[in-house]
C-alpha positions in Angstrom: -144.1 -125.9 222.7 -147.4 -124.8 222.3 -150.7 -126.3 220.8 -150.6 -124.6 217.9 -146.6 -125.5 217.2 -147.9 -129.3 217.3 -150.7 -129.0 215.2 -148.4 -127.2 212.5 -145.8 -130.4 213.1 -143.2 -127.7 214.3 -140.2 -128.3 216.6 -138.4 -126.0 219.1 -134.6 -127.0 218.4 -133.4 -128.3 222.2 -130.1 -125.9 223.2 -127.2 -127.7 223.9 -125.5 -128.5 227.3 -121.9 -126.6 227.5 -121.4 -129.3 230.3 -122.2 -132.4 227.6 -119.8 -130.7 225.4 -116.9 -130.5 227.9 -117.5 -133.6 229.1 -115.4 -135.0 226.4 -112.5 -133.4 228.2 -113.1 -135.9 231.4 -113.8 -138.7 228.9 -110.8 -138.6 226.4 -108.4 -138.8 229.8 -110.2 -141.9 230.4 -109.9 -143.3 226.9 -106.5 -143.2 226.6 -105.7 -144.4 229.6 -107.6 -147.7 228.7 -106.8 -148.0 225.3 -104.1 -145.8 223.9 -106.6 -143.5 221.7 -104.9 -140.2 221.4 -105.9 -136.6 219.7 -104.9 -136.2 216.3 -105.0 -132.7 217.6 -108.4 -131.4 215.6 -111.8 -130.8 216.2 -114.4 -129.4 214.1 -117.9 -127.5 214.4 -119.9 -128.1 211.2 -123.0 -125.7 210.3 -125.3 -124.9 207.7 -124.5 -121.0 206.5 -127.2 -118.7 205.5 -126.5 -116.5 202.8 -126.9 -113.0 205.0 -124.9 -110.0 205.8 -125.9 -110.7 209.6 -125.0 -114.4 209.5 -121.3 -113.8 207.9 -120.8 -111.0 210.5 -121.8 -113.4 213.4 -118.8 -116.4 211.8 -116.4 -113.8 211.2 -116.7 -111.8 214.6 -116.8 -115.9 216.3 -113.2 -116.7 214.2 -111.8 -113.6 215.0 -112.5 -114.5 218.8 -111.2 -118.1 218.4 -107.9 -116.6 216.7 -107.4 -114.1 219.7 -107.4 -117.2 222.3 -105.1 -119.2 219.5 -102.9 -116.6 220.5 -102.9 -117.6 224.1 -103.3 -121.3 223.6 -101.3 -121.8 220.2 -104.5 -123.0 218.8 -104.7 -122.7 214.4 -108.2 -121.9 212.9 -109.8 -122.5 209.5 -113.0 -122.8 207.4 -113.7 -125.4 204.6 -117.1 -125.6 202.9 -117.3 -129.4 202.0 -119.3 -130.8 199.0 -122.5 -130.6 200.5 -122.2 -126.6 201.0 -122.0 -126.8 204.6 -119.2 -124.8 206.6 -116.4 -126.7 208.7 -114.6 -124.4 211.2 -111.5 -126.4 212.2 -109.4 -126.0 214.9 -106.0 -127.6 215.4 -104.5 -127.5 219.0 -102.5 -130.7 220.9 -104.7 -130.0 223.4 -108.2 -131.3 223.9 -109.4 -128.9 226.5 -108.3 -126.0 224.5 -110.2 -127.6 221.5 -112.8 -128.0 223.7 -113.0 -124.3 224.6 -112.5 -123.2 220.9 -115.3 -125.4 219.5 -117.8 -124.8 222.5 -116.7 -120.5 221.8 -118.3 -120.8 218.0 -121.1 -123.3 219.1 -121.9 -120.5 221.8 -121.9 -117.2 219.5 -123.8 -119.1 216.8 -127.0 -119.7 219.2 -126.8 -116.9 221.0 -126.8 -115.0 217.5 -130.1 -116.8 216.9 -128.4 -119.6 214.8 -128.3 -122.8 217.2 -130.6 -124.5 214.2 -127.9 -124.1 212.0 -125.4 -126.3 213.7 -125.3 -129.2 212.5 -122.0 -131.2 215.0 -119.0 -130.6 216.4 -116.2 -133.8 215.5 -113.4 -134.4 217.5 -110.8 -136.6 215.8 -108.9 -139.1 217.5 -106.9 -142.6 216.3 -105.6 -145.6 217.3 -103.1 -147.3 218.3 -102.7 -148.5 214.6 -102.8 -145.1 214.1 -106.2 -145.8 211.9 -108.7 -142.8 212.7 -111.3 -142.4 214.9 -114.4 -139.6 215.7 -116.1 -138.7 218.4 -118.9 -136.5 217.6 -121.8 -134.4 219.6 -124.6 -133.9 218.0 -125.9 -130.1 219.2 -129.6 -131.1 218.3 -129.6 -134.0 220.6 -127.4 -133.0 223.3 -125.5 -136.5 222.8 -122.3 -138.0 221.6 -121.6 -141.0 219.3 -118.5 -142.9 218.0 -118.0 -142.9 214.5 -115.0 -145.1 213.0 -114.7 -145.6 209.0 -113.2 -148.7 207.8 -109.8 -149.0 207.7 -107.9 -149.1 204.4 -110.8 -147.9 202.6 -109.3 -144.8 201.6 -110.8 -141.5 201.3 -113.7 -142.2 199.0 -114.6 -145.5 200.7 -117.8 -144.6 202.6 -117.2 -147.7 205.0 -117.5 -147.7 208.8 -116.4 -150.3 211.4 -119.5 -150.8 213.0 -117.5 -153.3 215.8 -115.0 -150.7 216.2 -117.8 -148.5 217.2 -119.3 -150.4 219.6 -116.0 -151.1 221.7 -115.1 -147.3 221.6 -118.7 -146.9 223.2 -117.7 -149.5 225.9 -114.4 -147.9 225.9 -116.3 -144.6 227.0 -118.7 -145.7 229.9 -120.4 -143.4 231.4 -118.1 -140.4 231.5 -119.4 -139.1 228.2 -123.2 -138.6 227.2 -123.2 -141.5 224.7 -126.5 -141.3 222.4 -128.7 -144.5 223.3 -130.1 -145.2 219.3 -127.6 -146.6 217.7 -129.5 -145.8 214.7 -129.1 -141.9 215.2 -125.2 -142.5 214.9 -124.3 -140.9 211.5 -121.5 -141.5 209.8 -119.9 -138.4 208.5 -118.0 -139.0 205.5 -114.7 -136.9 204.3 -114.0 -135.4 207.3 -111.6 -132.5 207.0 -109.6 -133.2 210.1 
C-alpha cells in the first residue's frame, strides 16, 4: 500500500489463501470424529453483484464450470439473491471435498476476473447430533474461519445465535482450521439458504 492509499484512508483487499479454504476438508474429518457434526451436504459462496455485462458474464461462465464438474462429482448448483440483494451460489454435494472444490472454483474466477472485493463469504452448513444446524464460514477478506450457530427452536425469523454453542465448536476445531481470533468479527449470517 502506498503513502498516498493511506492518506486517502484506502485499503488493498487481502486475497485469499486456497490452502485456508481447503483446510476445512482436514478439519470437518476431525469434527465429526469428536463430536458427530456431519454435512447437511451444502455450501455456499455469497457476493455482492455488480450490475455489468462483464460481471454477469464472469458468474455465468464460473456456474457453467461448476455444473460441468457436477457432472463428474454429482454435485447440484443454484443462485438465490437474498433480501439484502446479494447473490448466494449454492452447491449441494454429500461430499465436503467436492463442495470444497466447487466453492473455492467460483471464489477463484471471481478474483481472478478482478472481483475478489465483491465476495463477501463462503458457508458451509453442517448440524448436530440433535440434528439442530450449524455453520462454518470463511470470511475471504480475512483469510479466517468462524463458527456460527443460531438458536435452536427459534425458527426461521428468529435472529438468535448460541453464543456457547459457538465457542465449543471452536474448541471442537483446534488448530486444524484457521479459526478467526476476534470473536467480535464473528458475524452471524441470518437466513441462510442452505
Amino acid at each position: 500500500m502506498g503513502l498516498l492509499d493511506n492518506v486517502l484512508g484506502r485499503r488493498r483487499v487481502a486475497k485469499p489463501a486456497s490452502d485456508r479454504l481447503f483446510a476445512i476438508t482436514t478439519a470437518y474429518l476431525d469434527l465429526q470424529a469428536r463430536s458427530g457434526v456431519v454435512t447437511r451436504g451444502t455450501a455456499a459462496i455469497v457476493f455482492q453483484p455488480l450490475a455489468t455485462g462483464d460481471f454477469e458474464q464472469v458468474v455465468a461462465g464460473v456456474e457453467s464450470v461448476v455444473r460441468g464438474m457436477g457432472e463428474e462429482t454429482a454435485s447440484t448448483i443454484e443462485r438465490q439473491t437474498d433480501s439484502f440483494g446479494y447473490h448466494w451460489i449454492i452447491v449441494r454435494d454429500p461430499d465436503v471435498d467436492d463442495l470444497t472444490v466447487a466453492i473455492n472454483a467460483v471464489g477463484d474466477e471471481l478474483q481472478l476476473s478482478g472481483y475478489a472485493d465483491r465476495i463477501l463469504c463462503a458457508v458451509f452448513g453442517f448440524e448436530d447430533t440433535a440434528h439442530a444446524p450449524l455453520y462454518l464460514i470463511y470470511n475471504y477478506k480475512r483469510g479466517s474461519w468462524y463458527p456460527f450457530a443460531p438458536a435452536a427452536g427459534g425458527g426461521p425469523a428468529s435472529q438468535e445465535r448460541d453464543s456457547e454453542r459457538e465457542l465449543r465448536l471452536r474448541a471442537l476445531l483446534g488448530d486444524g482450521l484457521p479459526v478467526e481470533p476476534e470473536i467480535a468479527r464473528w458475524f452471524p449470517l441470518w437466513g441462510i439458504p442452505i
